[in-house]
N, C-alpha and C positions, 0 to 999 in steps of 0.2 A: 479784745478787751471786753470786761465785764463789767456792768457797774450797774445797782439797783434805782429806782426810779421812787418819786411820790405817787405813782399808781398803782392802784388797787382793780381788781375784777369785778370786785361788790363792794357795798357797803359791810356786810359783817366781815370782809377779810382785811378791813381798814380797821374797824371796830377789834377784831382780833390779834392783830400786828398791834395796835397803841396799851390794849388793856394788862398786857405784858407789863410796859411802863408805866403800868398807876393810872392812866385817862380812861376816862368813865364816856359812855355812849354818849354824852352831850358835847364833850371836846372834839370826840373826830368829826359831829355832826356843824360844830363851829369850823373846824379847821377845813372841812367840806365849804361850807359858805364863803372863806377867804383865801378858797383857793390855794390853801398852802399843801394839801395832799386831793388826788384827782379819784375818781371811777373810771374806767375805760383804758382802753388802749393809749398809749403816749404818742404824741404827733411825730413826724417827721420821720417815719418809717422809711427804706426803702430794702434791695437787696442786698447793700452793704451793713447795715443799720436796723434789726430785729429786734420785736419785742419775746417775752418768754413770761410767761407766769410761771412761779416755782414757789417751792412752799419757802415760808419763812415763819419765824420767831409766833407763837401762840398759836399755831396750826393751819396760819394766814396763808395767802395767795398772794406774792406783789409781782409787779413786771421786773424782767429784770432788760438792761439793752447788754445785747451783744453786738460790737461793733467787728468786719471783716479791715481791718487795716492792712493795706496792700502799697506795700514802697515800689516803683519804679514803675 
């Protein structure tokens, strides 16, 4: 299973990813403050559960998780 994250590598590849949608460098810098999108790696990694930077939307960098789901 694949699914993207609110984290960013840097701040210009948050900056980059939102300016696609119309927000100007003071929004991601707000949305930075309230926590609502991160910098860095996303917690609760393990080896079932990977992070991956990949390019996305405005030449941006977000994580994405790859999850190993294993039945039995």
């Amino acid at each position: 299973m694949r699914y993207g994250t609110s984290y960013f590598p840097t701040r210009l590849d948050a900056y980059k990813y939102y300016s696609v949608m119309g927000f100007e460098w003071r929004d991601v810098i707000y949305m930075l403050e309230r926590h609502e999108i991160h910098i860095g790696k996303p917690p609760g990694l393990n080896s079932l559960r990977r992070a991956v930077a990949q390019k996305d939307q405005g030449g941006s960098k977000r994580y994405f998780i790859y999850e190993d789901i294993r039945i039995g």
